[in-house]
C-alpha positions as CSV (number, residue, x, y, z in Angstrom):
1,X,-84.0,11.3,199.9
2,X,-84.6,7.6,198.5
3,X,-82.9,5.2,200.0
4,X,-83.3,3.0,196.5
5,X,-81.4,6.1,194.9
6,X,-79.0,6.6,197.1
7,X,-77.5,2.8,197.6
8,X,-77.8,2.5,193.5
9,X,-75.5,5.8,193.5
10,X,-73.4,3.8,195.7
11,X,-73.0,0.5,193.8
12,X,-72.2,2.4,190.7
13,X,-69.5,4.0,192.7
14,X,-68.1,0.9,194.2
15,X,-68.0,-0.8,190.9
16,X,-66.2,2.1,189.3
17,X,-63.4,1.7,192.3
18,X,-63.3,-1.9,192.0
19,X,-62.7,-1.1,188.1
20,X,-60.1,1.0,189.4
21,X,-58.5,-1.4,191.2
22,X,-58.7,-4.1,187.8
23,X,-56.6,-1.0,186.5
24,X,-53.8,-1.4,189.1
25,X,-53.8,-5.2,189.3
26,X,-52.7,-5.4,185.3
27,X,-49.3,-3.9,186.4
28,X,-49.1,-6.8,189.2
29,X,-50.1,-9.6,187.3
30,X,-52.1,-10.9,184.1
31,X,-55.5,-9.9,183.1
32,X,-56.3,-10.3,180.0
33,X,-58.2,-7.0,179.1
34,X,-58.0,-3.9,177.3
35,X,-56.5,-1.1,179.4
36,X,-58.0,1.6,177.7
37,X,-61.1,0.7,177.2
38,X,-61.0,-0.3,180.8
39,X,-60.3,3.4,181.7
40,X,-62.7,4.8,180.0
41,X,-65.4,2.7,181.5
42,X,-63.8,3.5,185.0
43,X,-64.0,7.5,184.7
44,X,-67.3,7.1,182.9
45,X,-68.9,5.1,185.7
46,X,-67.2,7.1,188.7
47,X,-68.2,10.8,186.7
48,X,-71.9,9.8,185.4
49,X,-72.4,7.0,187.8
50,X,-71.6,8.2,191.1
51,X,-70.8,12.5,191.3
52,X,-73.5,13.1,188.7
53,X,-76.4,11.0,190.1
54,X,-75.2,11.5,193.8
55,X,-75.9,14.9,193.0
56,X,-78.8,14.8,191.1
57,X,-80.3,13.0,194.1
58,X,-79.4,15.4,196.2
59,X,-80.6,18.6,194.2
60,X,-83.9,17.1,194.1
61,X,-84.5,15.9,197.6
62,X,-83.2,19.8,199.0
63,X,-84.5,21.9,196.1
64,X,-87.6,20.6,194.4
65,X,-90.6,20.1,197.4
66,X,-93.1,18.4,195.1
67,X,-91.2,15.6,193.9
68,X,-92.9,14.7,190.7
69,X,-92.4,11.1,189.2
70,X,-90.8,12.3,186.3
71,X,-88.0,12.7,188.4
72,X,-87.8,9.3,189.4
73,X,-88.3,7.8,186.0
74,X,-85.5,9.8,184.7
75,X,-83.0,9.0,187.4
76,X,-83.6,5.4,186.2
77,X,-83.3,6.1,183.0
78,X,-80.4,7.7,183.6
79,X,-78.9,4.7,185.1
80,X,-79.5,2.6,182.5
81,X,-77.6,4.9,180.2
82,X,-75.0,4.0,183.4
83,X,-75.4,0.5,183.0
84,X,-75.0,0.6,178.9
85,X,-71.5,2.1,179.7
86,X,-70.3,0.2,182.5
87,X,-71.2,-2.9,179.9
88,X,-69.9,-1.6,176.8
89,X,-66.6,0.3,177.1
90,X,-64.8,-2.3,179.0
91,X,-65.1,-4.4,175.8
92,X,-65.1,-2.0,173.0
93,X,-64.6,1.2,174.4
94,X,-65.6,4.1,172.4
95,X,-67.8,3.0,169.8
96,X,-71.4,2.7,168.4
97,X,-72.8,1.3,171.6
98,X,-71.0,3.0,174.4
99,X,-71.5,6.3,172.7
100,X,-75.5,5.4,172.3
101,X,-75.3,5.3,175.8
102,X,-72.9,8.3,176.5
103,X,-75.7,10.4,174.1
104,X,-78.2,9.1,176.1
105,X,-76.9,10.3,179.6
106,X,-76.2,14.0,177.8
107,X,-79.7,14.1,176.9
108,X,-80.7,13.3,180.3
109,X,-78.3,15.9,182.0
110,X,-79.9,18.1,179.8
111,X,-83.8,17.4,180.6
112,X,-82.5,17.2,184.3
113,X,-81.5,20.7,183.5
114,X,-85.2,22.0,182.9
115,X,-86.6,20.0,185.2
116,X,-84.6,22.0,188.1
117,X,-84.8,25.2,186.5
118,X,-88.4,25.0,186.4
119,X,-89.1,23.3,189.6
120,X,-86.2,24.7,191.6
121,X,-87.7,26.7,195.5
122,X,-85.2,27.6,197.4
123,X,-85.4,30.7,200.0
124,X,-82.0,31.3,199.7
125,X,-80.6,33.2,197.3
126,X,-77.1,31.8,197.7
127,X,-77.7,28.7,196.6
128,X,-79.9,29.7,193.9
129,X,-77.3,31.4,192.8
130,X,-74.6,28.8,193.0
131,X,-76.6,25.8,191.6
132,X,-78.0,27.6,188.4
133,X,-74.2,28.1,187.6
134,X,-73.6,24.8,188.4
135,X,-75.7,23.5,185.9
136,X,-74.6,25.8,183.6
137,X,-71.1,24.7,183.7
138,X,-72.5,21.3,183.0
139,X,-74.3,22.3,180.1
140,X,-71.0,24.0,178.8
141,X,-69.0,21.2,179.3
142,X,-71.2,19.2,176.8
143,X,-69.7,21.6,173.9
144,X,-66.7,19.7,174.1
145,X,-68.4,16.2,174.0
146,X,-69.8,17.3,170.6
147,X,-66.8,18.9,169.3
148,X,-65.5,15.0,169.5
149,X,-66.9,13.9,166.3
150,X,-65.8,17.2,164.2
151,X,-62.2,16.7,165.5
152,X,-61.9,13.3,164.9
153,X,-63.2,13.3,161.2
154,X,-61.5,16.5,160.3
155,X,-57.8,15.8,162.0
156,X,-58.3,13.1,164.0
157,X,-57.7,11.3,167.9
158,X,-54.3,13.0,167.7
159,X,-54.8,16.3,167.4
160,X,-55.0,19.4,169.6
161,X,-58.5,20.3,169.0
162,X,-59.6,16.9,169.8
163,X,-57.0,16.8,173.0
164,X,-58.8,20.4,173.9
165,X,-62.6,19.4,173.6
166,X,-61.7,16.4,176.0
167,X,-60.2,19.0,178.2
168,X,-63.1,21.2,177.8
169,X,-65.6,18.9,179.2
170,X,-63.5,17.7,182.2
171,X,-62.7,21.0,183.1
172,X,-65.9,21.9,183.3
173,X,-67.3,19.1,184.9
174,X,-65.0,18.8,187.3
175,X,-64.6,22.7,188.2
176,X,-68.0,23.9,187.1
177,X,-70.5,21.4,187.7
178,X,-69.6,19.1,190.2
179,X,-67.3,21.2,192.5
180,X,-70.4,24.4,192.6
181,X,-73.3,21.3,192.7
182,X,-71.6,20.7,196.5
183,X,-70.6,23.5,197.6
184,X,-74.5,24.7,196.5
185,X,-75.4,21.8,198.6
186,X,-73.1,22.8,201.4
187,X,-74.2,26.1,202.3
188,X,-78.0,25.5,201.7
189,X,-77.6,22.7,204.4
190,X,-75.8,25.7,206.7
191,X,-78.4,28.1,205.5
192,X,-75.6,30.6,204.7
193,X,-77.6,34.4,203.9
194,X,-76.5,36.8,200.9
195,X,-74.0,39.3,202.1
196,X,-71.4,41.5,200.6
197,X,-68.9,38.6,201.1
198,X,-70.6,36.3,198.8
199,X,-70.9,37.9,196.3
200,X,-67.2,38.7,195.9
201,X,-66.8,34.8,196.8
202,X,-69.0,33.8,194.2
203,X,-67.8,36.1,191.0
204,X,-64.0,35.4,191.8
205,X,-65.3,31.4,191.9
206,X,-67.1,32.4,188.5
207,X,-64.2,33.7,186.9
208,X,-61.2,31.5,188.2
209,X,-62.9,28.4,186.9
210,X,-63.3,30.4,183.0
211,X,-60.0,31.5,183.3
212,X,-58.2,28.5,184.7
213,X,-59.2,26.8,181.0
214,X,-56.4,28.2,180.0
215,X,-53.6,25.6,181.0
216,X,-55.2,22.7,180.1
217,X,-55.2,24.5,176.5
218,X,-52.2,25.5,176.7
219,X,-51.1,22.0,177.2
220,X,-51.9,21.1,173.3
221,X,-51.7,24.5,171.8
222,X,-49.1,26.1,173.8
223,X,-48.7,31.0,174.3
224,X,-47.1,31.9,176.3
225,X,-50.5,34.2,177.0
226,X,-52.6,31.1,178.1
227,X,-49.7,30.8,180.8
228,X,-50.3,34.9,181.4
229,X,-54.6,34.0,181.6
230,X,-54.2,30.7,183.8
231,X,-51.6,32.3,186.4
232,X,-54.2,35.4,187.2
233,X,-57.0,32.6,187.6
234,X,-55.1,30.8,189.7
235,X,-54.4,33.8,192.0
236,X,-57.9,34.7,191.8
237,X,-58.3,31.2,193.2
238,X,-56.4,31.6,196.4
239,X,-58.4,35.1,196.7
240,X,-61.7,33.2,196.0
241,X,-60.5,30.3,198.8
242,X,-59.7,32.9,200.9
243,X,-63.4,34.6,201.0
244,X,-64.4,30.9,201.1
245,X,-62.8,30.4,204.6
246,X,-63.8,33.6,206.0
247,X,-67.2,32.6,204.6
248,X,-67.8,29.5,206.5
249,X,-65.8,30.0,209.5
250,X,-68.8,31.8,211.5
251,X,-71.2,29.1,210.6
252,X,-68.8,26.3,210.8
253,X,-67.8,26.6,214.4
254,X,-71.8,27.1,215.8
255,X,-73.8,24.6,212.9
256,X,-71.1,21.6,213.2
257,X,-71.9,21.4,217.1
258,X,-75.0,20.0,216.4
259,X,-73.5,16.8,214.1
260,X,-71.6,13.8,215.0
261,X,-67.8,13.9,215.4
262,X,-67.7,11.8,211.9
263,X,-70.0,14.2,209.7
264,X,-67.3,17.4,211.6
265,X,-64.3,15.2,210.3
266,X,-65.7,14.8,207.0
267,X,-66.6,18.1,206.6
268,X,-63.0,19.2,207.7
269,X,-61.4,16.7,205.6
270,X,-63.3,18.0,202.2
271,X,-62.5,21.2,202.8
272,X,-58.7,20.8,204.0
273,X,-58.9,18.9,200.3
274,X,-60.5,22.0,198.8
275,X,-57.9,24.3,200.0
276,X,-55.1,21.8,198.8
277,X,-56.4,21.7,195.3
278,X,-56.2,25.6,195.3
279,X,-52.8,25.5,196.6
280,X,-51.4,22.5,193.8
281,X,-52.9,24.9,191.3
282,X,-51.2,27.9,192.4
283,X,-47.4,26.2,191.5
284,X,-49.1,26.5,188.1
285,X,-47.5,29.8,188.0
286,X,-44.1,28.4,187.4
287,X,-44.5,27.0,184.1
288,X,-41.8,24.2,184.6
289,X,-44.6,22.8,187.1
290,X,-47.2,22.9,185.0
291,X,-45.5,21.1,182.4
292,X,-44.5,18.5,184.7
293,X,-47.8,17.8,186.0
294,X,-48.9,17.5,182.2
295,X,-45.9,15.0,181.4
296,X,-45.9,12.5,185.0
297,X,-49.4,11.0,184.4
298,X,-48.9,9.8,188.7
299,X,-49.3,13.5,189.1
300,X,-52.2,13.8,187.1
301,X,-54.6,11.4,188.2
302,X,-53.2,12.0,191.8
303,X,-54.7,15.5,191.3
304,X,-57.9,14.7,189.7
305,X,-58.6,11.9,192.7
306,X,-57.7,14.8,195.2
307,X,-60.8,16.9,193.1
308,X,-62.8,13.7,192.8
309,X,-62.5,11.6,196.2
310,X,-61.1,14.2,198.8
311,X,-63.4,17.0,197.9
312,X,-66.3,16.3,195.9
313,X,-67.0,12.7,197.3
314,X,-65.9,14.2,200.9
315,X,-68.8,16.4,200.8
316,X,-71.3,13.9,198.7
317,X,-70.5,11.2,202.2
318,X,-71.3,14.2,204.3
319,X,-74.3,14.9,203.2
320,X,-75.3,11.1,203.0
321,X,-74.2,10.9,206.3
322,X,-76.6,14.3,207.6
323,X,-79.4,11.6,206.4
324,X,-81.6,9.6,208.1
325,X,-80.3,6.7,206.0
326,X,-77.7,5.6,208.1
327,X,-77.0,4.0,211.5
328,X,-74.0,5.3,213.2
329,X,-72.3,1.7,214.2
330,X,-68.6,0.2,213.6
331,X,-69.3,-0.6,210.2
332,X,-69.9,3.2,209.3
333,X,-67.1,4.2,210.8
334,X,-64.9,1.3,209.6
335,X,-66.0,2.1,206.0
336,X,-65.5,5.9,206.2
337,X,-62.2,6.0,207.7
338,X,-60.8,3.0,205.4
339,X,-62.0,5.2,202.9
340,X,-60.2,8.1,204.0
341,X,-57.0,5.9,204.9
342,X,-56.8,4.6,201.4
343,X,-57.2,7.8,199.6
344,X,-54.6,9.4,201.9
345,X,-52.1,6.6,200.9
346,X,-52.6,6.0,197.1
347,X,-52.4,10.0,196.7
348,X,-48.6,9.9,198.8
349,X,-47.9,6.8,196.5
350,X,-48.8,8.4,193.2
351,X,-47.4,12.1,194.4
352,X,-44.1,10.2,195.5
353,X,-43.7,8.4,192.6
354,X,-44.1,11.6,190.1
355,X,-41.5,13.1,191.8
356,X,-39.0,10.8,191.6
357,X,-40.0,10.4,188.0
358,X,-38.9,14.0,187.8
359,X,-35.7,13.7,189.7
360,X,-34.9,10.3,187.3
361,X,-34.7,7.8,190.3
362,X,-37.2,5.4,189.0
363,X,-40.0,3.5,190.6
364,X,-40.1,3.1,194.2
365,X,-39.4,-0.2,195.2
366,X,-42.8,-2.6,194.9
367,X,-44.5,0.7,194.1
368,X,-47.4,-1.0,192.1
369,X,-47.8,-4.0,194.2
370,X,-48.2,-1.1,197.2
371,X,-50.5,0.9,194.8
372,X,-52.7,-2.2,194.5
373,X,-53.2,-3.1,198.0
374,X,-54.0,0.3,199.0
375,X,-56.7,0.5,196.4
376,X,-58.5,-1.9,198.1
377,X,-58.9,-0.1,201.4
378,X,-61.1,2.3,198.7
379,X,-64.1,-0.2,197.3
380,X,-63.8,-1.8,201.0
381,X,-64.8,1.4,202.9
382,X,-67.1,1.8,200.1
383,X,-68.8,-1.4,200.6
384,X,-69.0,-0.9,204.4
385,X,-70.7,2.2,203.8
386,X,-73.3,0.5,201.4
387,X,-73.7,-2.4,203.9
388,X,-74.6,0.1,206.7
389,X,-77.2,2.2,204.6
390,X,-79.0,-1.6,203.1
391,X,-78.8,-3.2,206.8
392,X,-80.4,-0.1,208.0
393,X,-84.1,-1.0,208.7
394,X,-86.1,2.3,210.8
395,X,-85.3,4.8,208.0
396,X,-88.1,7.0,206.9
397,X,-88.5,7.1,203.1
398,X,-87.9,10.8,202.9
399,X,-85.7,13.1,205.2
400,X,-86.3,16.6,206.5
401,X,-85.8,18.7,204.3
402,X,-84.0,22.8,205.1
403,X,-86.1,25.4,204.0
């Protein structure tokens, strides 16, 4: 695993926080900037910057042997795409030269693609399994991006089919690629076998993430049968996080003993996460619910950070931390655990806050002042975590790699 790759996953991930935090100081005081363009570079950076390279760094350190140096030279072409978007849509947001870049990184994903399909060894046939769907649900997701253009010259930003591609993609990348990228990861690093168990595991996974579509949808375009089709995904969730648990419990217990206390909280902590995503999806079923979450926008981001941060990022920092790139000192445990501490707070703030917003009793008192100075504890745990990895001088250039 590259050290050079990793730390410029990092930085692209601290300035998308610190973006983040530009976005919660304009309701404290004055900054004189757009605040949707400044959104869009925020989720752009944090998607395509950080999840999406973090993983494509880790795909090909534990599933391609021969590293070829195509694979380097597209990471950084990749991450100049990166860079064209983290210094376009803050200004302009979408237009001719943030969506140059934005085509750019597609194309990429898309070359990445082949490169893994036809380089990809793995012994197991779990995670073969899992990470060919993975980056299938990425290459679905890219419908939606070029269903933008159609939608917008036909009936424009406003309408539902332009509201439903945007959903499309996120959906997809969220659920499909990013969340099956890790949990590929996760069980090639435990060296989980084939059994009976995962396959059920894996086809209820499948078709809860299709079927769970449907709400989103049904947001802009709203049956009462997309309410029917998104309840019975969302119960095959809980059966799918069910199979998960008993999965990994066997492994979990025996493999963990051998990591650090830190790497066994992280691991718990992502999947605690996991299992709470399943459970906020499953009050879905009471439509008054889901149209709340849809209406509070506090409830909305708080649930796509809980995706984001809590589980995808929870597992991306374990696996950074099963590496050889770090030294296991204060600041590694300082930047972790702020991490953690901030996340845990600005999710209560924002969860909180939507409710009352439901119940009519306002904003809490100093309630973006609060919001604020928790969002730093994020981009500072960040940066201790980056400052341990630099500082770190005996680390091999590339890591052991599981069979």
């Amino acid at each position: 695993m590259s050290k050079k790759h990793v730390v410029t996953c990092l930085i692209n991930f601290l300035i998308a926080a610190l973006l983040g935090l530009m976005l919660r100081y304009i309701f404290v005081g004055e900054l004189n900037i757009n605040y949707r363009f400044l959104i869009h570079a925020h989720s752009h950076i944090a998607m395509l910057g950080w999840l999406y390279l973090m993983l494509y760094v880790l795909i090909v350190h534990y599933f391609v042997p021969e590293q070829k140096p195509i694979f380097k030279t597209l990471f950084w072409i990749t991450e100049c795409a990166v860079i064209g978007m983290m210094l376009s849509f803050p200004f302009q947001g979408y237009a001719a030269v943030s969506i140059t870049f934005s085509t750019l990184h597609i194309f990429c994903s898309y070359y990445f693609v082949y490169l893994i399909w036809k380089h990809l060894k793995t012994e197991l046939v779990v995670t073969r399994r899992l990470l060919k769907a993975s980056l299938l649900f990425m290459l679905i997701s890219t419908i939606g991006v070029w269903c933008l253009g159609p939608a917008v010259s036909m009936l424009g930003q406003a309408s539902a089919f332009y509201q439903i591609a945007i959903q499309f993609f996120l959906h997809f990348q969220f659920n499909g690629w990013f969340l099956i990228a890790v949990i590929a990861i996760f069980f090639h690093v435990f060296k989980f076998e084939d059994s009976k168990l995962f396959k059920i595991f894996f086809k209820l996974l499948i078709v809860s993430i299709i079927l769970t579509l449907a709400l989103p949808i049904q947001w802009f375009a709203p049956h009462n049968l997309l309410l029917y089709i998104n309840g019975f995904g969302t119960i095959l969730q809980l059966i799918m996080g069910y199979f998960f648990l008993k999965l990994i419990q066997p492994k979990f217990s025996v493999v963990l003993k051998q990591q650090s206390r830190l790497v066994l909280y992280l691991y718990r902590f992502s999947i605690f996460c996991f299992v709470l995503k399943i459970g906020v999806q499953l009050l879905a079923l009471f439509p008054e619910f889901s149209q709340i979450v849809y209406t509070h926008r506090n409830l909305v981001i708080g649930f796509i950070h809980l995706l984001m941060l809590g589980v995808i990022t929870g597992f991306l920092f374990s696996f950074i931390l099963q590496s050889a790139l770090v030294t296991y000192t204060k600041s590694l445990y300082f930047g972790v655990y702020t991490f953690i501490f901030g996340f845990i707070l600005t999710e209560l703030l924002l969860v909180i806050q939507g409710v009352r917003f439901y119940f009519g009793n306002g904003l809490l008192p100093n309630y973006y002042l609060l919001l604020f100075l928790f969002s730093i504890l994020l981009p500072l745990g960040i940066g201790f975590l980056l400052f341990n990895i630099i500082t770190h001088k005996n680390y091999a250039s590339q890591t052991t790699k599981t069979p």
